[in-house]
Phi, psi and omega in degrees: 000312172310308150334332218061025189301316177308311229328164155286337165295350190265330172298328177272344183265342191270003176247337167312299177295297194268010165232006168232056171322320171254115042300298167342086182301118185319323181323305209248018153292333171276321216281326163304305190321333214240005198082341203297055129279142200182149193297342177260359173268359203231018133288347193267137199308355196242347186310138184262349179271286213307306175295329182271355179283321170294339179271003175234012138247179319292173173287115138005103198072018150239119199296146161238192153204163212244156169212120171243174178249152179220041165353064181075025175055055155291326219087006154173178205284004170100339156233274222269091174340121172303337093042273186271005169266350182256138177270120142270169185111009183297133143341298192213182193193121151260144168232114187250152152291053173246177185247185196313323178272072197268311164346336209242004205260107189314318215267002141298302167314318196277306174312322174296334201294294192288322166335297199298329164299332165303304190273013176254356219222333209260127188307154180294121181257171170258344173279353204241000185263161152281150201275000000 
């Protein structure tokens, strides 16, 4: 329940699967069949809904940038493996010594605050619009 394993979007995909079996790509058919979809489960690097969600970032001409938490130099914020937090090809990369709730983090907060000033200073372009 915490997860969202009830949501409604995961019950449609999982009647989706049993009642359209080839509409499914066999990668994500048990994983529809049975529900596992779910916010801790589509962390894991081998998850096949977690990989087509990764090939279809980023967009082409859009800058982003990445801020992960490295909660005490665990390997990620204490839920999210650093690993999975990371993009590359990012504008930039924070790496903070924080836990998940690093969003509430003045000195995150402040880094978004100067990115977002950054990108307000910087002229409009045709590489920088989306296709």
């Amino acid at each position: 329940m915490l997860v969202g394993r009830c949501a409604p979007e995961i019950q449609a995909l999982k009647r989706l699967a049993r009642d359209h079996p080839h509409a499914v790509r066999p990668e994500v058919a048990e994983s529809y069949r049975f529900a596992r979809l779910n916010s801790i489960s589509t962390l894991q690097a081998m998850q096949p809904v977690r990989r087509a969600g990764e090939s279809l970032l980023p967009v082409a001409g859009v800058r982003y940038h990445t801020i992960a938490g490295d909660l005490h130099g665990q390997g990620g914020d204490g839920v999210v493996p650093l690993a999975s937090a990371w993009l590359p090809g990012a504008d930039s990369t924070r790496v903070v010594d924080r836990g998940h709730t690093l969003y509430s983090d003045p000195e995150v907060i402040a880094h978004v605050l100067g990115i977002l000033h950054e990108e307000r200073l910087r002229p409009c372009d045709a590489a920088a619009t989306p296709p």
